[in-house]
N, C-alpha and C positions, 0 to 999 in steps of 0.2 A: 504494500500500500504506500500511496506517498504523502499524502499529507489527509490529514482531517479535519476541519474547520471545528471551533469550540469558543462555546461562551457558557458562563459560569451564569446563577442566579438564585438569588434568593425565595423561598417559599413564603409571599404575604398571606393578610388574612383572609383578602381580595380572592383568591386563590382556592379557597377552604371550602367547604360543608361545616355543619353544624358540627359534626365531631374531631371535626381540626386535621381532618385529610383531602388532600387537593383533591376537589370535586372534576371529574375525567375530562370533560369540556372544556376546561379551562387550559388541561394538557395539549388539548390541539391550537388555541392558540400562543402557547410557547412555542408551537413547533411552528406555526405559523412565523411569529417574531424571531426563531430560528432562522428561519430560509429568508428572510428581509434583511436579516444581519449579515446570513450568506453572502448576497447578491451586494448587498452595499460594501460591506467590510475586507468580503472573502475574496470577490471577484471585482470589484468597483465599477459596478453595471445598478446602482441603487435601481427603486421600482421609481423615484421621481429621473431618473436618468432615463429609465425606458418610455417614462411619458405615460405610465399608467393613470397619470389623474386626469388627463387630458383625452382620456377614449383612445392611447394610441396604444404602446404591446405593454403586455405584463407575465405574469409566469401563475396563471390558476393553474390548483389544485386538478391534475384528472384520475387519483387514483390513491387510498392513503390505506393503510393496514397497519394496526397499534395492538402489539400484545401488552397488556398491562402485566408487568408481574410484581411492585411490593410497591403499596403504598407509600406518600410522602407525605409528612405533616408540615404543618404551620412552623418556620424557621428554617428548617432542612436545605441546606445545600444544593442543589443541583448543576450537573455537569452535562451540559450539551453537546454531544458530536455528529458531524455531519461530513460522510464521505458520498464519494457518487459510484453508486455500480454500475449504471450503463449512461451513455450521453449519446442519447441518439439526433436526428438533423434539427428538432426542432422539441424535443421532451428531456428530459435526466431524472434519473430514477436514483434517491436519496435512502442510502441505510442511513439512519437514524438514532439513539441511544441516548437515555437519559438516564445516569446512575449517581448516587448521593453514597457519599462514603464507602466506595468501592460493592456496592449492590447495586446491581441494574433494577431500575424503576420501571423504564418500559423500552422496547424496541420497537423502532417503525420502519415500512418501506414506503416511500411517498413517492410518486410520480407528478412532478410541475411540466406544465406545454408551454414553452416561448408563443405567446398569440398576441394577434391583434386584437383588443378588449373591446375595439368599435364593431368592426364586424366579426366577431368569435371566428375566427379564421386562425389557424396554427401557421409560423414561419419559420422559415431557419435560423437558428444562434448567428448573431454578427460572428464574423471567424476571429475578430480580436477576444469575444467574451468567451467565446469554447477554446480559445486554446488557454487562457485563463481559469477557468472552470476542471481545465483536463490536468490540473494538478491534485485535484481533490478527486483522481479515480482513486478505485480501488485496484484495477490494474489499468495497462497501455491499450487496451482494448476498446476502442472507441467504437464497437457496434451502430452501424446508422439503422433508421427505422423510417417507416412512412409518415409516421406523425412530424 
Protein backbone atom coordinates (compact mmCIF):
# COMPACT_ATOMS: atom_id res chain seq x y z
CA UNK A 1 0.00 0.00 0.00
CA UNK A 2 1.22 3.49 -0.36
CA UNK A 3 -0.11 5.94 1.48
CA UNK A 4 -3.47 6.25 3.57
CA UNK A 5 -5.08 9.43 4.07
CA UNK A 6 -6.13 10.02 8.06
CA UNK A 7 -7.61 12.47 10.24
CA UNK A 8 -8.12 12.14 13.98
CA UNK A 9 -11.49 13.36 15.89
CA UNK A 10 -13.20 13.61 18.76
CA UNK A 11 -16.53 11.94 19.85
CA UNK A 12 -19.17 15.20 20.96
CA UNK A 13 -22.33 14.86 22.56
CA UNK A 14 -23.78 16.05 19.20
CA UNK A 15 -22.70 12.61 18.10
CA UNK A 16 -24.54 10.53 20.86
CA UNK A 17 -27.99 8.75 21.70
CA UNK A 18 -29.27 8.83 24.83
CA UNK A 19 -26.96 6.23 26.21
CA UNK A 20 -23.74 8.00 25.30
CA UNK A 21 -22.97 5.86 22.11
CA UNK A 22 -22.59 7.48 18.72
CA UNK A 23 -25.97 7.02 17.39
CA UNK A 24 -24.90 5.16 13.46
CA UNK A 25 -26.13 8.10 11.32
CA UNK A 26 -24.04 10.29 12.43
CA UNK A 27 -21.09 7.79 11.47
CA UNK A 28 -21.91 8.24 7.95
CA UNK A 29 -21.59 11.75 8.11
CA UNK A 30 -17.94 11.58 9.45
CA UNK A 31 -17.32 9.49 6.67
CA UNK A 32 -18.87 11.91 4.78
CA UNK A 33 -16.56 14.93 6.31
CA UNK A 34 -13.92 12.09 5.76
CA UNK A 35 -13.89 12.20 1.93
CA UNK A 36 -14.31 16.23 1.90
CA UNK A 37 -11.08 16.25 3.83
CA UNK A 38 -9.95 13.80 1.32
CA UNK A 39 -10.47 15.69 -1.72
CA UNK A 40 -9.53 19.14 -0.19
CA UNK A 41 -6.42 18.11 2.04
CA UNK A 42 -5.53 14.75 0.48
CA UNK A 43 -5.80 15.56 -3.08
CA UNK A 44 -6.21 19.59 -3.29
CA UNK A 45 -9.31 19.06 -5.63
CA UNK A 46 -11.60 20.65 -2.55
CA UNK A 47 -15.63 20.19 -3.53
CA UNK A 48 -15.77 24.31 -3.65
CA UNK A 49 -12.66 23.60 -6.39
CA UNK A 50 -14.85 21.35 -8.30
CA UNK A 51 -17.66 23.91 -8.31
CA UNK A 52 -20.17 21.77 -6.52
CA UNK A 53 -22.01 24.73 -5.09
CA UNK A 54 -22.58 26.06 -8.37
CA UNK A 55 -24.50 22.85 -10.13
CA UNK A 56 -21.08 22.09 -11.67
CA UNK A 57 -19.03 18.31 -10.67
CA UNK A 58 -18.92 16.85 -7.30
CA UNK A 59 -18.14 13.27 -6.00
CA UNK A 60 -21.85 11.71 -4.73
CA UNK A 61 -22.08 8.81 -2.97
CA UNK A 62 -23.04 5.73 -5.48
CA UNK A 63 -22.41 2.90 -3.23
CA UNK A 64 -21.57 2.68 0.68
CA UNK A 65 -21.33 -0.79 2.85
CA UNK A 66 -20.52 -0.16 6.93
CA UNK A 67 -19.81 -3.13 9.03
CA UNK A 68 -20.30 -1.64 12.55
CA UNK A 69 -18.24 -3.68 14.82
CA UNK A 70 -17.72 -1.81 18.61
CA UNK A 71 -19.38 0.92 19.74
CA UNK A 72 -17.95 4.50 20.50
CA UNK A 73 -18.82 6.75 23.28
CA UNK A 74 -19.07 10.29 24.11
CA UNK A 75 -15.19 11.42 24.38
CA UNK A 76 -13.47 8.55 22.48
CA UNK A 77 -10.94 9.15 20.11
CA UNK A 78 -11.36 8.35 16.66
CA UNK A 79 -8.85 7.47 13.96
CA UNK A 80 -9.94 7.88 10.27
CA UNK A 81 -8.38 6.18 7.23
CA UNK A 82 -8.93 6.37 3.95
CA UNK A 83 -7.17 4.35 1.06
CA UNK A 84 -8.54 3.68 -2.51
CA UNK A 85 -8.89 0.17 -3.91
CA UNK A 86 -9.84 0.76 -7.31
CA UNK A 87 -9.82 4.26 -9.29
CA UNK A 88 -11.71 3.79 -12.18
CA UNK A 89 -12.22 6.63 -15.22
CA UNK A 90 -14.62 8.42 -13.43
CA UNK A 91 -15.75 6.58 -9.63
CA UNK A 92 -12.94 5.20 -6.76
CA UNK A 93 -13.88 2.98 -4.53
CA UNK A 94 -12.74 3.87 -0.62
CA UNK A 95 -11.62 1.03 2.19
CA UNK A 96 -12.43 2.85 4.99
CA UNK A 97 -11.67 2.24 8.84
CA UNK A 98 -12.54 3.94 11.84
CA UNK A 99 -10.71 2.51 15.17
CA UNK A 100 -10.38 4.29 18.63
CA UNK A 101 -7.49 2.85 20.70
CA UNK A 102 -6.25 0.20 18.51
CA UNK A 103 -10.04 -1.44 18.11
CA UNK A 104 -11.75 -1.10 14.99
CA UNK A 105 -15.08 0.72 15.28
CA UNK A 106 -16.26 0.07 11.98
CA UNK A 107 -15.10 -0.65 8.23
CA UNK A 108 -16.54 0.79 5.08
CA UNK A 109 -16.21 0.22 1.37
CA UNK A 110 -17.69 3.44 -0.24
CA UNK A 111 -17.81 4.19 -3.85
CA UNK A 112 -17.81 8.27 -4.90
CA UNK A 113 -18.73 9.03 -9.07
CA UNK A 114 -16.69 12.39 -10.21
CA UNK A 115 -20.21 13.85 -11.89
CA UNK A 116 -21.74 16.77 -13.13
CA UNK A 117 -24.31 17.79 -10.19
CA UNK A 118 -26.31 19.87 -12.85
CA UNK A 119 -27.08 17.24 -15.14
CA UNK A 120 -26.38 13.92 -12.93
CA UNK A 121 -24.01 12.87 -15.80
CA UNK A 122 -20.74 10.80 -14.51
CA UNK A 123 -17.13 12.40 -16.16
CA UNK A 124 -13.76 11.55 -16.06
CA UNK A 125 -11.15 12.59 -13.19
CA UNK A 126 -9.10 15.72 -14.44
CA UNK A 127 -5.63 13.48 -15.06
CA UNK A 128 -3.94 16.14 -12.61
CA UNK A 129 -6.59 14.93 -9.66
CA UNK A 130 -6.18 10.94 -10.52
CA UNK A 131 -2.61 10.86 -10.66
CA UNK A 132 -2.93 12.68 -7.27
CA UNK A 133 -5.46 10.46 -5.91
CA UNK A 134 -3.32 7.31 -7.36
CA UNK A 135 -1.17 7.72 -4.28
CA UNK A 136 -3.75 6.62 -1.99
CA UNK A 137 -4.04 3.07 -3.95
CA UNK A 138 -3.83 0.20 -2.32
CA UNK A 139 -1.97 -1.05 -5.02
CA UNK A 140 -0.42 0.30 -8.92
CA UNK A 141 -3.44 -1.14 -10.24
CA UNK A 142 -5.59 1.47 -11.66
CA UNK A 143 -8.46 -0.66 -13.15
CA UNK A 144 -10.63 1.64 -15.49
CA UNK A 145 -14.47 1.10 -15.54
CA UNK A 146 -17.59 2.52 -17.44
CA UNK A 147 -18.63 4.66 -14.89
Amino acid sequence: MNEAFTIRRQVEFNHCDPAGMVFYPRYFEMISALVERFFADGVNFSWIDMGALDGGMGTPTGNIEVRFRKPSRLGDWLDFSLSIERLGRSSATFEITCASGGETRFDCISTVVYANTHEGASAPWPDAVRDRMSRYMTSQDTKKEAL
